[in-house]
N, C-alpha and C positions, 0 to 999 in steps of 0.2 A: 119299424112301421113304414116306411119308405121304402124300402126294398122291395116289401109285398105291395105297394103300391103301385112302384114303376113296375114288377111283375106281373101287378093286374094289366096294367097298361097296354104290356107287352100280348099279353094273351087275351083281351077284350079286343084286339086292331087287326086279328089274323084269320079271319074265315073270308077267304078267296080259294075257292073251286082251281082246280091246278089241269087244265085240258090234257090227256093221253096223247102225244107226240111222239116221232121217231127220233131216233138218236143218231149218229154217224162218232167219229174220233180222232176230228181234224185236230181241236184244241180239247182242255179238261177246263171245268170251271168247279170249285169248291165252294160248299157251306160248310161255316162253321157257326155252331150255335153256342154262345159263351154265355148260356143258363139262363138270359132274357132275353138277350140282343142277336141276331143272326146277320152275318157279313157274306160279300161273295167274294171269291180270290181268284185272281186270275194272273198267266205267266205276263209279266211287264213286257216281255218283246213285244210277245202277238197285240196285247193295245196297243202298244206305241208304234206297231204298224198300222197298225190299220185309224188310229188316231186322226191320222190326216184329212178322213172323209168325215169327219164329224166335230164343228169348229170348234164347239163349247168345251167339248170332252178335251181335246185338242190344248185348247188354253188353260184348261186346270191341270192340262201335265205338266205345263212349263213351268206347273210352284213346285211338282212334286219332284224330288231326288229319283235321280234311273235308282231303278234296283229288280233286283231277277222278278220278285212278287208283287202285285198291287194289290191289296185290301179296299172294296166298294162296303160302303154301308150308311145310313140314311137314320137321321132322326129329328127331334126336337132340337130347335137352336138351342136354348139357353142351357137347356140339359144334357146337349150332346158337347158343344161344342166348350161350354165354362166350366165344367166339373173335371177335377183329375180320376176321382173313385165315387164308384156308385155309392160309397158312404157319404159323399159329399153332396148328395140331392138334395134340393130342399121342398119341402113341401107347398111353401107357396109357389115354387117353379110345376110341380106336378098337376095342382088343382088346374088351371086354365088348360092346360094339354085334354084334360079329361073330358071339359065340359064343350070348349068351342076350338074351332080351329086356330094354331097357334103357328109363326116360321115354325120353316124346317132347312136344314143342313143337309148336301150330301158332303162327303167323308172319304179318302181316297189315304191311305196310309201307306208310304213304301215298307216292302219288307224282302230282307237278306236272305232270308233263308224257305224252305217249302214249306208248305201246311204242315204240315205232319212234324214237322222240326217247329215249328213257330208257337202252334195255340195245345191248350193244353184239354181243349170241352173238345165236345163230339164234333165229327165233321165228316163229310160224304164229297166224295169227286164225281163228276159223271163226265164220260164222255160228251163234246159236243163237235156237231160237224162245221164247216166254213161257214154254211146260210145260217146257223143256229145263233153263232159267233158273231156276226154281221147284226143278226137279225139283234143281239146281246149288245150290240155297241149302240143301239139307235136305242135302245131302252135306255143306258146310261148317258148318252149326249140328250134324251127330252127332261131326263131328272133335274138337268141343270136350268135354270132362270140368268138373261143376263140383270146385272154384269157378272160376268167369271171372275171374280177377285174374294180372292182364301184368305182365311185367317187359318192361325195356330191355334191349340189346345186339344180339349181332351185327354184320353186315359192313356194315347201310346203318342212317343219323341217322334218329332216329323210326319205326324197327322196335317193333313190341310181341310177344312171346312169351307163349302160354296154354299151359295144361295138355292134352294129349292126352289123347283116349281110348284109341286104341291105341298098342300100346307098338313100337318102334322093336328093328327085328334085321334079320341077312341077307338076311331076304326079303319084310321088309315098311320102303321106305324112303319118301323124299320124291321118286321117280319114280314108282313103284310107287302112293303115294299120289295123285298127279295123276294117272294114268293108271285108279285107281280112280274120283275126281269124275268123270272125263268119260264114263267109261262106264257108270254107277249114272245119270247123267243123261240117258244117248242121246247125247252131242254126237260119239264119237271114231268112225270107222269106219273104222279102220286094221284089215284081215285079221291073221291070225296072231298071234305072242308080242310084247309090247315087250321089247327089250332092254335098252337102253340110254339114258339123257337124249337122245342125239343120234337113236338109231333110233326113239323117240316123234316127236318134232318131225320128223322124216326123212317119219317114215309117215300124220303128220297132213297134212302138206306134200300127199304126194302122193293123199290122200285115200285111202288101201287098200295 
């Protein structure tokens, strides 16, 4: 019962309109959709170049390990950041998320090796140009609130959790949230509503 709960969750938070944008293929940026939850991945040089012009972002790299990948993703505090397995949700964590606004956590996980080697659910690369990229790093340095100071936990080793700006309800989630980065930046041109973790990555797929 919880599963289909925090799946209501997921899919009750995700109708944001995705603006038709150009693309260029300075960098790549990846979603992946792991069945409720959708993350964004990007190559760890190019943030931690460009890092520098954006303090917040900036100071939450200094918790996290270099490594070739970075993993961006956005949720509820207590349920993103205290649970090892989504078996572990509890119900009285999910009721308040649903009804009023609740924290929220962003989430920056290093990772060894590329998408496609790492996750094992669906996932889409697209092209992005230098301004798309830029415009992507000012999305994730406003996500943060100070102060920048991470905790550990969650579902993957050397995850860091920061403080959110915005706060975590029905209809603002961690799809919802990646489906806002990519279109504050130009990258997504998927027509119509997202729905769902799976109907994002579906309609990035198919480019509309």
């Amino acid at each position: 019962m919880i599963r289909w709960m925090v799946l209501a969750l997921a899919l009750a938070g995700c109708s944001v309109p995705l603006a038709e944008l150009p693309s260029g293929a300075d960098h790549e940026v990846t979603v992946v959709d792991f069945g409720w939850h959708t993350v964004i991945v990007l190559e760890g040089a190019d943030v931690r170049a460009a890092a520098p012009a954006y303090p917040q972002l900036n100071q939450a790299l200094t918790e996290v390990s270099e490594a070739p990948w970075l993993e961006f993703g956005w949720g509820e505090a207590v349920i993103f950041a205290d649970t090892a397995t989504i078996e572990e949700v509890k119900l009285s964590e999910v009721i308040p998320a649903v009804f009023w606004p609740t924290p929220a956590l962003v989430q920056i996980v290093p990772r060894g090796r590329a998408p496609a080697q790492t996750y094992r659910g669906a996932q889409v690369t697209l092209p992005v140009s230098a301004a798309q990229f830029e415009a992507l790093m000012a999305g994730l340095e406003a996500s943060f609130t100070p102060p920048v100071e991470g905790v550990s936990g969650g579902f993957d080793a050397g995850a860091r959790f920061f403080p959110a700006r915005e706060r975590y309800h029905a209809f603002q989630n961690c799809n919802s949230w990646t489906a806002e980065r990519l279109r504050e930046a130009g990258i997504a041109a998927p027509g119509g509503w997202v729905v769902s973790s799976e109907n994002l990555v579906r309609r990035l797929g198919a480019g509309g």
